[in-house]
N, C-alpha and C positions, 0 to 999 in steps of 0.2 A: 504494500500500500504506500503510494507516495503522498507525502505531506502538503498542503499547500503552500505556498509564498506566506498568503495571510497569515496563517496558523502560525509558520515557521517566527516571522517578526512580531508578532504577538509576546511566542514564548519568551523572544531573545529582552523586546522592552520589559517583559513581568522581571526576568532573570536579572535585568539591566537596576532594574527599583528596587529589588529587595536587596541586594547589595555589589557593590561595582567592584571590580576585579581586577584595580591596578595599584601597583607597591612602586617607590621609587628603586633607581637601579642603588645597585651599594654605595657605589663613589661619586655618588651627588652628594654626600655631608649634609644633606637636609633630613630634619629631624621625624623618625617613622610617625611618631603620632599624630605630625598635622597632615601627613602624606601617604600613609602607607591604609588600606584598607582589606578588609577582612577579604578572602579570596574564593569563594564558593567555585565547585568543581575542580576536575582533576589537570595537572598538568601531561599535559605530552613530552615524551622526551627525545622526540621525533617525530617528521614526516610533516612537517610544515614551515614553510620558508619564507621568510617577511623581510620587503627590503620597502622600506620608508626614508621618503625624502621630501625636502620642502625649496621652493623656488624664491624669489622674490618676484614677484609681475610689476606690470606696470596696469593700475585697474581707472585710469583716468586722464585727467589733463594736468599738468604739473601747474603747479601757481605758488604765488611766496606764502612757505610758510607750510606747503602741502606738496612731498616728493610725487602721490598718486601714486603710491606701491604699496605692494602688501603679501606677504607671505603666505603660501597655499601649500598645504599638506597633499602628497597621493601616497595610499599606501597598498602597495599589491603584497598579493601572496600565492603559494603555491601549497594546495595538500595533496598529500599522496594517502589516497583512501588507504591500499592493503597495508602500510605502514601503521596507520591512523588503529585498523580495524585487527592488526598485529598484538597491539598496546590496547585496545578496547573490545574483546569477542563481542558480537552481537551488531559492532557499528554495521549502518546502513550503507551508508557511503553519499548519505545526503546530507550535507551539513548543507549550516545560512551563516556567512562570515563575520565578523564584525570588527571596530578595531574603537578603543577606548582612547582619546586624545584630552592631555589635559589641558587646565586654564589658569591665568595667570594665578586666578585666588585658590588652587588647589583641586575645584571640583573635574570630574572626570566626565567628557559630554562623549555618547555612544553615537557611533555613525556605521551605519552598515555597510558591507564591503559586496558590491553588485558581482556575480557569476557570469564570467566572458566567457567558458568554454573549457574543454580539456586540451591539453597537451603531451606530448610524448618527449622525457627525460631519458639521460642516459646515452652512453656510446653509442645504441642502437635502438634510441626511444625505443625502449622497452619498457620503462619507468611511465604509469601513466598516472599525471597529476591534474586536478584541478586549479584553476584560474580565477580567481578574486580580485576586484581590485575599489579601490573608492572612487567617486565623483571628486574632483579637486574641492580639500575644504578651506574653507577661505577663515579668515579671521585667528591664526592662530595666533599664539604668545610662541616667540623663537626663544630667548632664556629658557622659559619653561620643557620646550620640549626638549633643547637641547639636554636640561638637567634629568629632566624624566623620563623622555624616551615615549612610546605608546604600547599599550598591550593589546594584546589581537586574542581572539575569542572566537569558537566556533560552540554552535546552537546545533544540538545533534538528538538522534534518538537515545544515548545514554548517556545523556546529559551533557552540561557546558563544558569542555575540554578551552583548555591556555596554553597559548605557544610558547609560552613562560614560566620559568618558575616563579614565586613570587617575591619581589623587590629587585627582579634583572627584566624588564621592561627593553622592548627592541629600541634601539639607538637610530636616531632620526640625521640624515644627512641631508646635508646644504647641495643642491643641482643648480647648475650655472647655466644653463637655461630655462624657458619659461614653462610654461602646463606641460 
């Protein structure tokens, strides 16, 4: 039986409210208890690959006083189900992605990571992963991310799996071009 879309972003927002699922990395020196949050579901310790990076655009007209730039987040990722379902008996092989981006004052805001298709990894794409990635998110804080990094979450049939252990949150890089 396949799940709906609906169904699927449903569970991940109820998952997303009862408690958010991102710790800072170790060597940001910022202090766990205004940062670090309780971490429901289990971590993976493979079979999901998260490369996050952030651009500065130009989102306007320049004028004094206003550069018209602004820093956008994408984050893609790649799962490899039989890896995923290796480390979890029972997985489906249907996840819904997501990835937690925080904000300058601490809170953690959830943006779902939209499903572009599979691909074939490996010397002889033999490796077959899924493809994830976000809408550009506009409005970030760059210290913050830099210091915190983002945590990535998958909404599955036995429950919410982290491509994270918790307080090593994926590390956000600077792209020197635009979207």
């Amino acid at each position: 039986m396949r799940t709906s879309n609906f169904a699927l972003f449903a569970a991940l927002f109820a998952a997303l409210a009862a408690a958010p699922a991102c710790a800072p990395r170790d060597d940001d020196g910022a202090s766990a208890s205004t940062t670090d949050a309780a971490t429901e579901g289990q971590s993976l310790g493979a079979g999901v690959v998260v490369k996050a990076s952030y651009a500065i655009v130009v989102t306007g007209t320049p004028t004094y006083g206003n550069d018209a730039t602004e820093p956008v987040l994408n984050v893609e990722i790649e799962v490899d189900d039989a890896e995923v379902r290796r480390q979890h008996p029972g997985f489906d092989g249907y996840e819904s992605a997501f990835v937690l981006v925080p904000n300058r004052d601490g809170a953690w805001q959830p943006s779902p990571l939209a499903w572009k298709g599979s691909a074939g990894r490996g010397y002889y794409a033999q490796i077959r992963v899924d493809l994830h990635e976000s809408q550009p998110i506009f409005g970030v804080d760059v210290p913050t991310l830099e210091a915190l990094g983002v945590a990535v979450g998958l909404t599955t049939n036995v429950g919410t799996l982290w491509a994270q252990a918790p307080g090593q949150n994926h590390p956000v890089t600077k792209r020197q071009n635009g979207l």
